[in-house]
C-alpha positions as CSV (number, residue, x, y, z in Angstrom):
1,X,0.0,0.0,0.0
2,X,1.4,3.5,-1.2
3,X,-0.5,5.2,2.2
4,X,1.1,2.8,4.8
5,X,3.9,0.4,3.2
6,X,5.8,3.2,1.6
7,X,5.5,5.7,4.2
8,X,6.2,3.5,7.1
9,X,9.9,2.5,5.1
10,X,10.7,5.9,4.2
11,X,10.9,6.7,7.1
12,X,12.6,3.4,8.2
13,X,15.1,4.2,5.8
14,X,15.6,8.4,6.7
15,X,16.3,7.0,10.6
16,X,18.9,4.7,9.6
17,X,20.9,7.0,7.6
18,X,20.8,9.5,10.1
19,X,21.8,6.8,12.9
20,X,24.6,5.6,10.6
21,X,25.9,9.7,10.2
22,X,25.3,10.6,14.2
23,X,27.2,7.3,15.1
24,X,30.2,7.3,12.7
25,X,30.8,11.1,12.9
26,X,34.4,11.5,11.6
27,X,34.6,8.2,9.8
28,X,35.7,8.6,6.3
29,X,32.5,6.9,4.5
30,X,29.5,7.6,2.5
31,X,25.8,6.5,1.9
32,X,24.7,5.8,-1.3
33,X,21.2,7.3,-2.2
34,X,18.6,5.3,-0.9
35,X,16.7,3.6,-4.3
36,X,14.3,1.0,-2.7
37,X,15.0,-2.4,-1.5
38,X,15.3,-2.5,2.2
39,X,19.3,-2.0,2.4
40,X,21.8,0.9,2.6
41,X,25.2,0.4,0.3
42,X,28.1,2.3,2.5
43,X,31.2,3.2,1.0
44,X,34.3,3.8,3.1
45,X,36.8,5.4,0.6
46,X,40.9,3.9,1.2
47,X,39.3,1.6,3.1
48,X,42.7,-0.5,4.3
49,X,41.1,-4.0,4.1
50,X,39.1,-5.3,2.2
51,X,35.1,-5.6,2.7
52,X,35.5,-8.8,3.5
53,X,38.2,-8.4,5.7
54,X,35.8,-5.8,7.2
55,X,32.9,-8.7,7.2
56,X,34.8,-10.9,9.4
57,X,35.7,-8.6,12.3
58,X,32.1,-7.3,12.1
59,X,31.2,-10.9,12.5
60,X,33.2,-11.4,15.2
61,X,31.4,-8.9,17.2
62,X,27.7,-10.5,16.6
63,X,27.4,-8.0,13.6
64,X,26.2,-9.5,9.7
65,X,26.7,-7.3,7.0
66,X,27.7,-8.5,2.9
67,X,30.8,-7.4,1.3
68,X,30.3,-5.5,-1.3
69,X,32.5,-7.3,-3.8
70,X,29.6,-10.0,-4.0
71,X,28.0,-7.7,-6.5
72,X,30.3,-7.0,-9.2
73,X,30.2,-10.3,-10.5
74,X,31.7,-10.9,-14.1
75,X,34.1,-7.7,-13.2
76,X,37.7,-9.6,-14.0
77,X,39.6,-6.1,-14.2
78,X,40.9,-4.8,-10.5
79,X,38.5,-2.1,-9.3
80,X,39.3,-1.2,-5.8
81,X,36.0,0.4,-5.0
82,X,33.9,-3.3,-5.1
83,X,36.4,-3.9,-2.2
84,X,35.2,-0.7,0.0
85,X,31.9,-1.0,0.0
86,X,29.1,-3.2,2.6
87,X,25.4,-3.6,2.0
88,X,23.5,-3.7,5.2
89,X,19.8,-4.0,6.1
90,X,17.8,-1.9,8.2
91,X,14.7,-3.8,8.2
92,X,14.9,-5.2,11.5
93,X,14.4,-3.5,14.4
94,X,18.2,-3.6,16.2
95,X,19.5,-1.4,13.2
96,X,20.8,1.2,16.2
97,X,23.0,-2.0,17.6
98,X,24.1,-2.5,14.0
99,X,25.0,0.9,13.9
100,X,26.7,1.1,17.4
101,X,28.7,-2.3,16.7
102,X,30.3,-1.0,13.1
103,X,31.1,2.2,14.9
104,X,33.0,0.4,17.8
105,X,35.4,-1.4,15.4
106,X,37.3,1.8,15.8
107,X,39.8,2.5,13.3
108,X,40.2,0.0,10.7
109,X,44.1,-1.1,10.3
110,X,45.3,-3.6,8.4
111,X,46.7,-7.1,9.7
112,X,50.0,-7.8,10.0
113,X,51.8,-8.8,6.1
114,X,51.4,-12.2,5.4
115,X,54.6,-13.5,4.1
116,X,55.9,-13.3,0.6
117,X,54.5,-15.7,-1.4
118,X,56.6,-18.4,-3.8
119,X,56.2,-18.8,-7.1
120,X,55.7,-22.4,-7.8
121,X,57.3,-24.8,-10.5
122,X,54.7,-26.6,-12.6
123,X,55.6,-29.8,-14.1
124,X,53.3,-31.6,-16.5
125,X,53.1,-34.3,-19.3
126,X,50.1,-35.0,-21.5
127,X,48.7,-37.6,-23.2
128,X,46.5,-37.4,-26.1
129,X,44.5,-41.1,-27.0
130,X,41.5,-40.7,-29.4
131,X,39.2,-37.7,-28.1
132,X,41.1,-38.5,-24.3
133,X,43.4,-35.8,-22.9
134,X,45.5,-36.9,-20.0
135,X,47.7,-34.4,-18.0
136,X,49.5,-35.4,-15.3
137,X,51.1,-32.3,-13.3
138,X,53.4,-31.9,-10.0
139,X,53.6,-28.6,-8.0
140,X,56.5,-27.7,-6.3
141,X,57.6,-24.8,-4.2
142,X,60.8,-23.1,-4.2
143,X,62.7,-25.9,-1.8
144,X,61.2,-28.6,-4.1
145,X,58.8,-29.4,-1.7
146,X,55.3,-30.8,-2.5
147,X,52.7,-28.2,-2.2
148,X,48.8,-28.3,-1.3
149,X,45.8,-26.6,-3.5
150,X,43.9,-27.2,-6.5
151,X,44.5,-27.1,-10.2
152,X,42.1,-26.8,-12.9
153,X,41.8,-26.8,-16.0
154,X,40.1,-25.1,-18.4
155,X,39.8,-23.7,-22.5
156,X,38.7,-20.5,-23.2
157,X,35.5,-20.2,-21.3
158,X,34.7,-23.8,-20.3
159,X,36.4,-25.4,-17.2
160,X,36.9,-29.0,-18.0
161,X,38.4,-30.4,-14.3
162,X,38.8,-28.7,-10.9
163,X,41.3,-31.2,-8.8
164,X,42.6,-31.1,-5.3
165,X,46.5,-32.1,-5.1
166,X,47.8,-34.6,-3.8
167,X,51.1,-34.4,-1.9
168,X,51.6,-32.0,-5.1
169,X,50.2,-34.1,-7.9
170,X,47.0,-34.6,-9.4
171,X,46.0,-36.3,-12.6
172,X,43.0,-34.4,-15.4
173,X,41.5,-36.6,-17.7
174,X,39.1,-34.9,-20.5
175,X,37.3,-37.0,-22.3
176,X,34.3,-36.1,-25.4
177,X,37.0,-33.5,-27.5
178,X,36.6,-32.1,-30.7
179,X,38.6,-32.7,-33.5
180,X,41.4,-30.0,-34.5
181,X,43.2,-27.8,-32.4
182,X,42.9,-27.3,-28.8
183,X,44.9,-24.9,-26.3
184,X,43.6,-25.3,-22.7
185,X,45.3,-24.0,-19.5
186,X,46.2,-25.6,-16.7
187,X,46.2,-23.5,-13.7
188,X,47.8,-23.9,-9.9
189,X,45.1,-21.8,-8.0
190,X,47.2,-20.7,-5.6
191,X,47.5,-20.8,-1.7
192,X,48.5,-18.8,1.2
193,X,52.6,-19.0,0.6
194,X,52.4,-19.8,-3.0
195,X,51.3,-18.2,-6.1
196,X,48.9,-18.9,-8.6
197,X,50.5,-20.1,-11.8
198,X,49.7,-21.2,-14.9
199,X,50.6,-23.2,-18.4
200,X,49.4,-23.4,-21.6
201,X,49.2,-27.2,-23.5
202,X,48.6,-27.1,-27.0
203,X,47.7,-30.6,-28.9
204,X,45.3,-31.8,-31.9
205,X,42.7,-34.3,-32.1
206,X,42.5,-36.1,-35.3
């Protein structure tokens, strides 16, 4: 209804802007204009982490918001701002604990550096039998050492296997190709100490 729904969340909405601005006085942020829907999309401009750094200690304190880099989806090219910005709700009626809670994160710092990552060595072999692709691959950090993650691996668009290691190997197995020409990428996806990586194989089906 126009005379009571509409009304009634206007001014839902007007209260928790003004809560978010009286209780984060000083914090470098802003509110995107309200358009509908029942959320508000803050901004918080050289934010230091990212949103969903920012998510997690929220969560930690009994507060749930959504990172804001959930809504960019298809956006491959680095874009700093999907990484500053939180969508919360003010439909409930504990919007002023909300409020309160973000504001008592204090100033936002970032963690301490993780460690320099390593850039891994990929070794593969492949075997082509009929319209079978086999690849056989070994990851291995710096010291030689095994390492733990997944590969995939993928042409183009289309991801034909997603694979966990296995004390650093793993073996793909695509079967159904086309015939002619095929290039398809095998990737490393990365982990906390080593880098992503990846390698191009190039064969033919007959």
């Amino acid at each position: 209804s126009r005379e009571v729904i509409r009304p009634f969340y206007q001014a839902k909405v007007k209260r928790a802007v003004a809560q978010l601005q009286e209780e984060m006085a000083g914090m470098p942020f802003a509110i995107h204009k309200p358009e509908g829907a029942l959320f508000l999309w803050l901004w918080f401009e050289d934010l230091p982490i990212t949103s969903q750094e920012l998510y997690e200690r929220l969560k930690q304190r009994g507060v749930l918001v959504v990172s804001g880099h959930y809504f960019f989806p298809g956006l491959d090219e680095p874009w700093r701002h999907k990484d500053e910005c939180i969508r919360v709700t003010y439909a409930q009626d504990d919007f002023v604990t909300l409020v309160k809670s973000t504001s008592a994160v204090g100033p936002v710092e970032p963690e301490a550096e993780a460690p320099e990552q390593e850039k891994p060595t990929l070794k593969t072999s492949k075997k082509v039998k009929g319209k079978k692709l086999v690849v056989k691959v070994r990851v291995l950090a710096d010291n030689q050492s095994p390492v733990t993650g997944q590969v995939e691996l993928t042409e183009g668009k289309k991801l034909y296997a997603l694979k966990t290691l296995n004390n650093g190997k793993k073996k793909l197995v695509v079967k159904g190709l086309k015939k002619g020409f095929h290039s398809v990428k095998l990737t490393f996806l990365g982990n906390d100490l080593v880098k992503k990586r990846a390698k191009t194989l190039s064969f033919s089906i007959g």
